[in-house]
VOPADO-590089 format. One record per residue (C-alpha): residue number from 1; x, y, z. Coordinates in pm, whole numbers. Example, Ala and Ser with C-alpha at 12.3 -4.5 7.8 and 13.67 -1.06 7.14 Angstrom:
BEGIN
@k = 1 | u = 1230 | v = -450 | w = 780
@k = 2 | u = 1367 | v = -106 | w = 714
//
This chain:
BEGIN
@k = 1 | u = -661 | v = -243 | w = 2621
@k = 2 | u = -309 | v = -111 | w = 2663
@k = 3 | u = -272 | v = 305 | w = 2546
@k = 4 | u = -24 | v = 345 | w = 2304
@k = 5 | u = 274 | v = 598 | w = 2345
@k = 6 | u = 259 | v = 893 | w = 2251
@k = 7 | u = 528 | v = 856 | w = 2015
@k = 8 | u = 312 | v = 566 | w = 1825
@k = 9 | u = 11 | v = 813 | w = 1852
@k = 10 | u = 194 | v = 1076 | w = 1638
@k = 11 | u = 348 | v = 829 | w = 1391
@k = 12 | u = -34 | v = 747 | w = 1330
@k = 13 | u = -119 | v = 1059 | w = 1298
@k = 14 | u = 146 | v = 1166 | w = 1087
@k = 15 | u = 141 | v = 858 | w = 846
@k = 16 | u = -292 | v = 926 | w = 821
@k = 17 | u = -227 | v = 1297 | w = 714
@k = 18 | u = 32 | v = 1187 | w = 489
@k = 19 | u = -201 | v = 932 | w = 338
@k = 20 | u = -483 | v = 1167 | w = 289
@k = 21 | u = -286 | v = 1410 | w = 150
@k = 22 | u = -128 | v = 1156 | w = -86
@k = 23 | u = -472 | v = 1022 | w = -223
@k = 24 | u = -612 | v = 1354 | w = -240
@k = 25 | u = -272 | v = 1441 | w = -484
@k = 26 | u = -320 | v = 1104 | w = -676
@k = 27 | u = -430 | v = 1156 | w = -1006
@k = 28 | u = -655 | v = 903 | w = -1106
@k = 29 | u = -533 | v = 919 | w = -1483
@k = 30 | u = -761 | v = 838 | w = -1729
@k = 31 | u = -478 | v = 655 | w = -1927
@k = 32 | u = -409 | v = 407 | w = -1631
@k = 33 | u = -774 | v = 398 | w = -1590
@k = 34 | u = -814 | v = 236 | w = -1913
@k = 35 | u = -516 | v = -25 | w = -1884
@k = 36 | u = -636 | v = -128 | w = -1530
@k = 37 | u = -978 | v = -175 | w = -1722
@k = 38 | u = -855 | v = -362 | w = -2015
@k = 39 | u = -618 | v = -573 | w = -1734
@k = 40 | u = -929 | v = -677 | w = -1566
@k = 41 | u = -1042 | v = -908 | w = -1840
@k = 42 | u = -704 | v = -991 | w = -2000
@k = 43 | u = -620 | v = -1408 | w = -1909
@k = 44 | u = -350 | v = -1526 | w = -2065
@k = 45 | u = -73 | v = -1803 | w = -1925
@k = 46 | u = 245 | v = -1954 | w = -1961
@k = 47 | u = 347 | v = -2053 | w = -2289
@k = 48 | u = 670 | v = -2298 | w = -2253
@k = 49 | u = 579 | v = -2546 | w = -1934
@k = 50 | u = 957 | v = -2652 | w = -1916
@k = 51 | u = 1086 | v = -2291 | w = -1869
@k = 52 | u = 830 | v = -2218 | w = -1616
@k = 53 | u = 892 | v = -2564 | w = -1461
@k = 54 | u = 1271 | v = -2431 | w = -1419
@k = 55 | u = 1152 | v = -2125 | w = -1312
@k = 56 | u = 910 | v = -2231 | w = -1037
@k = 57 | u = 1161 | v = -2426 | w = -924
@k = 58 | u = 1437 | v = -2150 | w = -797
@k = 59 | u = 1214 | v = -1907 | w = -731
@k = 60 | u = 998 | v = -2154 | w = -506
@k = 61 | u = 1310 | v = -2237 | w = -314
@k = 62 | u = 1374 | v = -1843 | w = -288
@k = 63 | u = 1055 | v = -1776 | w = -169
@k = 64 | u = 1047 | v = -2044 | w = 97
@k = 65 | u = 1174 | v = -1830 | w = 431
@k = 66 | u = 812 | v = -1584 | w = 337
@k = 67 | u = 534 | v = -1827 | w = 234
@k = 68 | u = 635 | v = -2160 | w = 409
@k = 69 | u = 276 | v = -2360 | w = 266
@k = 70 | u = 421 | v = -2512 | w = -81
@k = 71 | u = 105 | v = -2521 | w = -241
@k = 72 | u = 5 | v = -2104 | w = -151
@k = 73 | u = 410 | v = -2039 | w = -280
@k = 74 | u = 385 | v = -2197 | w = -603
@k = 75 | u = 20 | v = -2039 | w = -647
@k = 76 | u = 192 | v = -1679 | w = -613
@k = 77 | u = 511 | v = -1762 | w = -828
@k = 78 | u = 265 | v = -1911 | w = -1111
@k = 79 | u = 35 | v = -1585 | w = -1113
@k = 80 | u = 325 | v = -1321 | w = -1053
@k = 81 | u = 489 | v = -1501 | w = -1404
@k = 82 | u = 196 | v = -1462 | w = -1583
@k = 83 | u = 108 | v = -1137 | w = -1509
@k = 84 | u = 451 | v = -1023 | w = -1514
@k = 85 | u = 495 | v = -1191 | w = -1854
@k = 86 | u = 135 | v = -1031 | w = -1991
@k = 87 | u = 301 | v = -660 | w = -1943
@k = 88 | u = 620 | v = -779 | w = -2046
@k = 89 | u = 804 | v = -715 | w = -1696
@k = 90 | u = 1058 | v = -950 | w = -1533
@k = 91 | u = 876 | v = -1154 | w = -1292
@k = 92 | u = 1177 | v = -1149 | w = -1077
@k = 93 | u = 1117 | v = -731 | w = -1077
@k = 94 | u = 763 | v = -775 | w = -921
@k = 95 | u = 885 | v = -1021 | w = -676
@k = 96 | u = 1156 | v = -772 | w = -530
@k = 97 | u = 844 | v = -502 | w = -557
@k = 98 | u = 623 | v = -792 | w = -350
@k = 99 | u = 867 | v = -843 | w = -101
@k = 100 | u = 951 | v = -486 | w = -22
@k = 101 | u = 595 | v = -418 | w = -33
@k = 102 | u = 427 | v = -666 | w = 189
@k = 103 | u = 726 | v = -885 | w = 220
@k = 104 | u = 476 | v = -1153 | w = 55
@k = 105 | u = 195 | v = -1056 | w = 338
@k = 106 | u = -129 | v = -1151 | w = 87
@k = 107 | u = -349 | v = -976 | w = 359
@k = 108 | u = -131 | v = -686 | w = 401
@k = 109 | u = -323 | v = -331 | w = 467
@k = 110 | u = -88 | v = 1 | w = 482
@k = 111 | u = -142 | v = 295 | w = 718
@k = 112 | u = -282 | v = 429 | w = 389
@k = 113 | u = -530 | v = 240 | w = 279
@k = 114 | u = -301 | v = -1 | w = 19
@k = 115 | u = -416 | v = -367 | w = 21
@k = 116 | u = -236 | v = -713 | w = -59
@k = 117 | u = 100 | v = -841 | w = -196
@k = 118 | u = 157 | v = -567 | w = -410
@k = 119 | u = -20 | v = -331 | w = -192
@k = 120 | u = -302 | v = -137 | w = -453
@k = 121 | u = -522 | v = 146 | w = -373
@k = 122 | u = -853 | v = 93 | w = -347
@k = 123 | u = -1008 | v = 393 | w = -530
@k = 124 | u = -904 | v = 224 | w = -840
@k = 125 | u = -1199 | v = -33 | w = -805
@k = 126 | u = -1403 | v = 290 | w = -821
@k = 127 | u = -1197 | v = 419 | w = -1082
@k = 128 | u = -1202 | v = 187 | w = -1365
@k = 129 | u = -1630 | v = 45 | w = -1240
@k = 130 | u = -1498 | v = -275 | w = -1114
@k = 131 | u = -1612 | v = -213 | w = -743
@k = 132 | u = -1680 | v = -544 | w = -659
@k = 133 | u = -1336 | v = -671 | w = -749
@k = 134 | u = -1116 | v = -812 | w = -394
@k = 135 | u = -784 | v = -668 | w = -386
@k = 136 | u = -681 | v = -932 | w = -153
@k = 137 | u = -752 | v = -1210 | w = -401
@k = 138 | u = -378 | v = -1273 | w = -536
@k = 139 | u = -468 | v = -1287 | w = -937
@k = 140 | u = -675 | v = -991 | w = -873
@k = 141 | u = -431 | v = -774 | w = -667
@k = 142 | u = -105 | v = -905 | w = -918
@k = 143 | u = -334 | v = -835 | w = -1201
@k = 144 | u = -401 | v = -437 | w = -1053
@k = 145 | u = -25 | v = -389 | w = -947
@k = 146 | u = 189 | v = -544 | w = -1259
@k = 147 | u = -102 | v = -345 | w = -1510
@k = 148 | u = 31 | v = 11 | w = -1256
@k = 149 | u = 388 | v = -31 | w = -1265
@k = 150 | u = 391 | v = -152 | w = -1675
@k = 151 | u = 194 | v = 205 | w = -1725
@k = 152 | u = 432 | v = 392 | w = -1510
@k = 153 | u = 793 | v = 197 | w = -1680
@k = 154 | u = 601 | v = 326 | w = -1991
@k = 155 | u = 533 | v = 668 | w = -1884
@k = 156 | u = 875 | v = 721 | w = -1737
@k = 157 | u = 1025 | v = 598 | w = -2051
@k = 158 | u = 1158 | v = 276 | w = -1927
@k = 159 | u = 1349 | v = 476 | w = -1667
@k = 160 | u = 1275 | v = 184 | w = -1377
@k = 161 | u = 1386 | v = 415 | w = -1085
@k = 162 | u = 1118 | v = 681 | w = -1145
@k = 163 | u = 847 | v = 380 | w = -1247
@k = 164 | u = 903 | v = 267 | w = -913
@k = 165 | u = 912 | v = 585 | w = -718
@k = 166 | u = 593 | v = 633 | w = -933
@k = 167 | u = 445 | v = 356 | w = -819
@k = 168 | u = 507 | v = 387 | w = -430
@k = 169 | u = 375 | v = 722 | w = -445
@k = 170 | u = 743 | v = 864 | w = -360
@k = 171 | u = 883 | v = 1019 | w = -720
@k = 172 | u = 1198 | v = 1181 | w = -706
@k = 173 | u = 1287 | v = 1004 | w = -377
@k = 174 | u = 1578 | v = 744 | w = -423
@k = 175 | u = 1493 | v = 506 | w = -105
@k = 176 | u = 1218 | v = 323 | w = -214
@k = 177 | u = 1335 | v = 251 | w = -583
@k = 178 | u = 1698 | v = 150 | w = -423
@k = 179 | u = 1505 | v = -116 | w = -226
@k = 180 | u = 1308 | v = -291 | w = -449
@k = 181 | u = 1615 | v = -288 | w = -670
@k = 182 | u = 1833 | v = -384 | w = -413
@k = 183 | u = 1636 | v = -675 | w = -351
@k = 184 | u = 1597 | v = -737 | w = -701
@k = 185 | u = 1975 | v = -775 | w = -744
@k = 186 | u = 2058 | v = -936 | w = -419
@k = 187 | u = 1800 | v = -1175 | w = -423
@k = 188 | u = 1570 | v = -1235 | w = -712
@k = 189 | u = 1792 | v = -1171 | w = -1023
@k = 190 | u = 1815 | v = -1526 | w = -1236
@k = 191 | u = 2201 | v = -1506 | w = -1238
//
């Protein structure tokens, strides 16, 4: 096994403090606690097929360059429209949020701890008594992340830039949000 450099070594190091630190800040909110809980058993689905036909459509051919398997690409388009549409969020916004997040990676884990596409904390599972739930199971981890970022839109009064800086764990920071809006423009935007 090759030693890493000691530049590598401190990154890790750095990035693990920073991630305690983080997680130890988090507030596990009691309000978000109870919309993750209520998310958990919430199923709805799409209610016009042709609109969701379109949809699937140019945002499958979008998505092609990240998830080449058809079959896995339209699986995450149809869940990220439904639960984008349950919390009333554009699907195209939690796309750009995927793809800056784990760039569409379903088995994605962070340096601090975040798992799948839209890369969720695990003490949530803890959190809301769902501790069996697999955060790398797409409906699951879509169901966790849209549920997060609706609460934090809502909390930031609809302000998406502080949701979003919210949501990475970076408010008040302008890098993050500019990304996933970036992309969101640039890329996923129905225009």
């Amino acid at each position: 096994m090759t030693p890493l450099n000691p530049p590598i070594c401190a990154f890790l190091v750095a990035a693990s403090l920073w991630a305690s630190t983080v997680l130890a800040e988090a507030p596990h909110d009691p309000e978000l606690r109870e919309a993750l809980r209520a998310a958990a058993s919430d199923t709805p689905s799409f209610t016009d097929r042709f609109d969701a036909e379109v949809w699937l459509t140019d945002m499958s051919r979008r998505l092609q360059r990240q998830v080449q398997d058809p079959e896995e690409r339209i699986k995450i388009l149809k869940l990220v429209h439904m639960e984008a549409s349950r919390v009333e969020l554009p699907p195209e916004l939690i796309l750009a949020v995927i793809e800056t997040e784990s760039n569409f990676d379903r088995y994605a884990i962070s340096v601090a701890g975040a798992i799948g596409l839209m890369q969720i904390m695990p003490f949530w599972l803890n959190e809301i008594g769902r501790p069996n739930d697999n955060l790398l199971h797409i409906e699951t981890n879509l169901r966790y992340g849209c549920t997060i970022l609706r609460f934090y839109l809502d909390k930031e009064n609809g302000d998406l830039r502080r949701a979003l800086g919210r949501y990475n764990g970076s408010l008040g920071v302008r890098k993050y949000p500019n990304k996933v809006i970036n992309k969101l423009s640039k890329k996923w935007f129905k225009g």
